[in-house]
C-alpha positions as CSV (number, residue, x, y, z in Angstrom):
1,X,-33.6,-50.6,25.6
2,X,-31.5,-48.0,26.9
3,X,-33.5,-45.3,24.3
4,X,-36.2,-46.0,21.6
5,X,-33.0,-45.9,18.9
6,X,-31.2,-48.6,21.4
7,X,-31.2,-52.7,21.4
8,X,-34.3,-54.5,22.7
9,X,-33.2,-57.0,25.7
10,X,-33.6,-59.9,23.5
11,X,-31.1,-58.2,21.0
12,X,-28.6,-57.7,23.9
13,X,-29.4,-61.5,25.1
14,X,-28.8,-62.8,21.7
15,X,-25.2,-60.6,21.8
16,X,-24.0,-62.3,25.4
17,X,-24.9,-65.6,24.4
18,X,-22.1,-65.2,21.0
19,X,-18.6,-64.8,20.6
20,X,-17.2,-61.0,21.4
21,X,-16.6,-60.5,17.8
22,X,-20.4,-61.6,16.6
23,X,-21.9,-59.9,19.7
24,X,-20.5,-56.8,18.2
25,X,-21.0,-57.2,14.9
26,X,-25.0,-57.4,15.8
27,X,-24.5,-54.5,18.3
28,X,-23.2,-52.2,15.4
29,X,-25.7,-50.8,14.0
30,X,-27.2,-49.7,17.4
31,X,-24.3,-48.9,19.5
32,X,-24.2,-45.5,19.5
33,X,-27.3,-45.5,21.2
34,X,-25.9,-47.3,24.6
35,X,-24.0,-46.7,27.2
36,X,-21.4,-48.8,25.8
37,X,-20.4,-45.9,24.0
38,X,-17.8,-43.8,25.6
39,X,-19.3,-40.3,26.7
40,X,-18.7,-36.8,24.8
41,X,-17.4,-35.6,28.0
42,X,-14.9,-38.0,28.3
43,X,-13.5,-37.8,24.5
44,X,-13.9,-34.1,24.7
45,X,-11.5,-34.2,28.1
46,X,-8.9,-36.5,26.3
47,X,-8.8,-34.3,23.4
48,X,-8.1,-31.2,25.0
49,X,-5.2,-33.4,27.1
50,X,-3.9,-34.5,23.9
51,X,-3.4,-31.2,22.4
52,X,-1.5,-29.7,24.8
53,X,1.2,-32.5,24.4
54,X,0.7,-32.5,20.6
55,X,0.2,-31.9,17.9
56,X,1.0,-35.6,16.6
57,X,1.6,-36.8,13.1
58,X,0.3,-40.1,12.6
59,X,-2.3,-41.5,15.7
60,X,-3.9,-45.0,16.1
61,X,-7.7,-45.6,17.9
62,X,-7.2,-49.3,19.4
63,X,-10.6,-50.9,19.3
64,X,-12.2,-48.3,17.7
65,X,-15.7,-49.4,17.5
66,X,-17.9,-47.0,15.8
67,X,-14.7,-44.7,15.3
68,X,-15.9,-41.9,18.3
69,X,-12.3,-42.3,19.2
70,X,-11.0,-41.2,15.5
71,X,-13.0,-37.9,16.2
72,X,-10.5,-37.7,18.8
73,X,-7.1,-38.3,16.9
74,X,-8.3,-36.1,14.2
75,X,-8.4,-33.1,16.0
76,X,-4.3,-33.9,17.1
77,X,-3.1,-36.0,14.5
78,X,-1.7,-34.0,11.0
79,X,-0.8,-36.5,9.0
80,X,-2.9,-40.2,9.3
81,X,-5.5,-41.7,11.6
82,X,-6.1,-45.6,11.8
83,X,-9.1,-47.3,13.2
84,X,-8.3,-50.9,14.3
85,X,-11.1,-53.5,15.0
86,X,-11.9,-57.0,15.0
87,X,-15.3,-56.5,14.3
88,X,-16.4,-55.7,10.9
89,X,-19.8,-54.6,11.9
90,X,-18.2,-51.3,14.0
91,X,-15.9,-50.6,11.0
92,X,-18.6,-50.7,8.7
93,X,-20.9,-48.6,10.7
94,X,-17.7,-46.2,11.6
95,X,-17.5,-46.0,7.7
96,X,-20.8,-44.6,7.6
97,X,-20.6,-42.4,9.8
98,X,-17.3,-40.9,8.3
99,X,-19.1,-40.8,4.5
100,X,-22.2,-39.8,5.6
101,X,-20.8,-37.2,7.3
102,X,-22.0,-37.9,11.3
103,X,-18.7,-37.2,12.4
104,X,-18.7,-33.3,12.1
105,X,-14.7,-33.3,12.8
106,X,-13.5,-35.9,10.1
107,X,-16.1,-33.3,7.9
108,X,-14.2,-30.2,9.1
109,X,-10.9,-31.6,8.3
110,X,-11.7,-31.8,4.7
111,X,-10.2,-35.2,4.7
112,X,-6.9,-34.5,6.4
113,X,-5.9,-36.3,7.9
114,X,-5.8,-39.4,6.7
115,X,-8.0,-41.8,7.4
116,X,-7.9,-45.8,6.9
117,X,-9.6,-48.4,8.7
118,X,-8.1,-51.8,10.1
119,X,-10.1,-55.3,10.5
120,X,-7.4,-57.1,13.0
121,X,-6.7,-58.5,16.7
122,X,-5.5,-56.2,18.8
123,X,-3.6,-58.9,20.3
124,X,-1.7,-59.0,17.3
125,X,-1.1,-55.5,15.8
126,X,-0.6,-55.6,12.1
127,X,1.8,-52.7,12.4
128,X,5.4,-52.6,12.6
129,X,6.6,-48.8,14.3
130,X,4.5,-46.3,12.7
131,X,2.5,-44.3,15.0
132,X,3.3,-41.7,17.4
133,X,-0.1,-41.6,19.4
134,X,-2.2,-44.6,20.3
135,X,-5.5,-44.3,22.2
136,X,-8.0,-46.6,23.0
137,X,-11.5,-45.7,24.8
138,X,-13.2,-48.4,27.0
139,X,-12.6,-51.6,25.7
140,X,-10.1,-53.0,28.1
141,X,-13.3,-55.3,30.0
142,X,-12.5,-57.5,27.2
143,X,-9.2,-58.6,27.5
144,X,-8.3,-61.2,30.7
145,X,-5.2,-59.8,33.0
146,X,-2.9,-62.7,31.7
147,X,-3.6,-61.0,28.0
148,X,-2.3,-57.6,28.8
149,X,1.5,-58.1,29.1
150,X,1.3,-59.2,25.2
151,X,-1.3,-56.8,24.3
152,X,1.1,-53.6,26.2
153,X,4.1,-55.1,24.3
154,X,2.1,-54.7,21.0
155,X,1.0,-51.0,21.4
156,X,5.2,-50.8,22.2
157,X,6.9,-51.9,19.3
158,X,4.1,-50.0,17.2
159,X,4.7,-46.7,18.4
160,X,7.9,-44.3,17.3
161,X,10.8,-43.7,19.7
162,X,8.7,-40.8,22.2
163,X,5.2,-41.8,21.3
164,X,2.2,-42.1,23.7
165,X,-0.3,-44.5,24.5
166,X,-3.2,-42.6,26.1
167,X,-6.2,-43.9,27.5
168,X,-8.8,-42.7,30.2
169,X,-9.6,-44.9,33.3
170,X,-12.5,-44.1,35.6
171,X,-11.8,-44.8,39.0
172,X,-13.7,-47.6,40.4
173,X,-16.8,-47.1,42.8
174,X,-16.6,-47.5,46.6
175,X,-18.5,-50.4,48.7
176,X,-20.9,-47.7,49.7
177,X,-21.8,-46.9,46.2
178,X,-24.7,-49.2,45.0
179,X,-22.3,-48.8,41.7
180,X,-20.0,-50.9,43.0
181,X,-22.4,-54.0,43.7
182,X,-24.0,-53.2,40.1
183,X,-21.0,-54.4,38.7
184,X,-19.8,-57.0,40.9
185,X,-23.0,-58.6,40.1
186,X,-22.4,-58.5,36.6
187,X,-18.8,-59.5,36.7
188,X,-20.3,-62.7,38.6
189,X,-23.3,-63.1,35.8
190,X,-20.4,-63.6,33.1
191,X,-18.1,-65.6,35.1
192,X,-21.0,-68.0,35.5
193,X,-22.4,-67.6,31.5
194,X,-18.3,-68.3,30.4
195,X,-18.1,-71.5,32.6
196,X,-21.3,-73.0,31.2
197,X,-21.6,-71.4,27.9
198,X,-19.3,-70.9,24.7
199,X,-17.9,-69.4,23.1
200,X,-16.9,-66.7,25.8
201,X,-18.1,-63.7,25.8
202,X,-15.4,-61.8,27.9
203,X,-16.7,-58.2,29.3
204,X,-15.4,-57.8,33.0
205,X,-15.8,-54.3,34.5
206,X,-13.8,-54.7,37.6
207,X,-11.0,-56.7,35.9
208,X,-9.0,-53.7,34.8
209,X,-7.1,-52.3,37.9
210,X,-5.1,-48.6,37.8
211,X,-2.7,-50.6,39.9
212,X,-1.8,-53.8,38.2
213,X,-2.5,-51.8,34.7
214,X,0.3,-49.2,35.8
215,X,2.7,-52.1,36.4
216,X,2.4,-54.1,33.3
217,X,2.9,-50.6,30.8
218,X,6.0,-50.6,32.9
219,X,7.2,-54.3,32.6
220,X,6.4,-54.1,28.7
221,X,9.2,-50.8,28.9
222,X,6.8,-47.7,29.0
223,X,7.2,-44.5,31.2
224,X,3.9,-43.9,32.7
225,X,1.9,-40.7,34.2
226,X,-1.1,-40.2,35.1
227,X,-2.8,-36.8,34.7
228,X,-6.1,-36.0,36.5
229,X,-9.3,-34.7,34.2
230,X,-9.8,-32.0,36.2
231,X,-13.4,-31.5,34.4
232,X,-15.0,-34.1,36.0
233,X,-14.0,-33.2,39.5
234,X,-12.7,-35.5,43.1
235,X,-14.0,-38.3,45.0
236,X,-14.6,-37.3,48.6
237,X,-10.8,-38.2,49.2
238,X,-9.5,-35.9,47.3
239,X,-8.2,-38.4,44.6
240,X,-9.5,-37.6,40.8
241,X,-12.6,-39.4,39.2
242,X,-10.9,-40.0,35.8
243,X,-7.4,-40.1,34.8
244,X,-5.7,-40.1,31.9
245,X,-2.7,-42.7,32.0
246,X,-0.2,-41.5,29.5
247,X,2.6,-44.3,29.1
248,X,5.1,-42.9,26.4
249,X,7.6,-45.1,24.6
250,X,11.3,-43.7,25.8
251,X,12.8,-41.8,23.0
252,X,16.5,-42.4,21.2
């Protein structure tokens, strides 16, 4: 499914019907080859966002997956880079792809920086302050609304004094946009699956709102922005199609 490299749909119906954690670990291997995978375009655009506030020393992928995201942090982190998953199928297949040499940036470096990777919640970070950049690409559909105050508070107390946790938000499609009914659909399809089924499998599209998001980062004692990736253009109101919320720890 999705390309001849991709899951078959009994693959992917084997994945909802397990825990987050297993469905992953049987995703792993072919990951990279869905859209689950968050688009060149939009790590490219971070990157280049990143390095004009940068460079960093020591940066921290959250939910790092098959480790697209370290690519990312090793372009504007000099010191360190940490991956941090709970599935050990993505870590081992980001392993791969850092010894085998797929990702051509890690290559480049010539192993600076530093590069460890993490098997852990990221409900509970097993960090104390030690990063000065956090990011985390596309993996806030799995984590209900009441988790996020705790989760925020975590990324907090791991960052330095002045840090920045950065991550990209698309803006979410309009009633007219057949989009939009695509994935109320398949917001309903999991409510229904979780209320009849377990373990939960959480994955909810619509569930993570600029809004509500902006005001917990806040609450847990962060100063947000937002800055518009110009790259990838406006929505007939004029507002931008992805931003990049920047929510920096207040300095000493």
């Amino acid at each position: 499914m999705f390309s001849p490299e991709g899951p078959s749909l009994r693959e992917l119906a084997v994945q909802a019907l397990s825990s987050v954690e297993r469905g992953y670990d049987l995703l792993a291997p072919k990951f990279d080859h869905t859209p689950f995978r968050t688009p060149d375009s939009v790590l490219s655009a971070v990157e280049e966002a990143l390095a004009r506030t940068g460079p960093y020393d020591d940066g921290l992928d959250l939910c790092c997956g098959t480790g697209a995201g370290v690519d990312v942090l090793a372009e504007v982190c000099r010191r360190s880079v940490t991956g941090i998953d709970f599935s050990a199928g993505m870590l081992d297949v980001a392993r791969e792809r850092m010894e085998g040499g797929a990702s051509r940036k890690l290559q480049a470096a010539a192993g600076e920086p530093r590069v460890a990777w993490v098997r852990a919640d990221a409900r509970a970070l097993p960090f104390r302050t030690a990063f000065d950049l956090v990011v985390s690409f596309g993996a806030f559909g799995h984590f209900l609304p009441r988790e996020l105050p705790g989760l925020f508070a975590g990324v907090h107390s791991v960052l330095r004094p002045g840090g920045a946790f950065a991550l990209p938000v698309v803006a979410p499609p309009r009633p007219v946009d057949p989009a939009y009914w695509m994935l109320l659909g398949f917001d309903a399809v999991m409510r229904v699956r979780n209320a009849v089924w377990r373990p939960p499998f959480v994955m909810y599209y619509r569930s993570f709102r600029l809004g509500e998001v902006r005001g917990e980062l806040e609450r847990a004692g962060f100063r947000v922005e937002l800055q518009a990736l110009d790259v990838f253009g406006s929505r007939r109101d004029g507002s931008p199609r992805v931003r990049l919320v920047v929510a920096r720890r207040p300095g000493e």
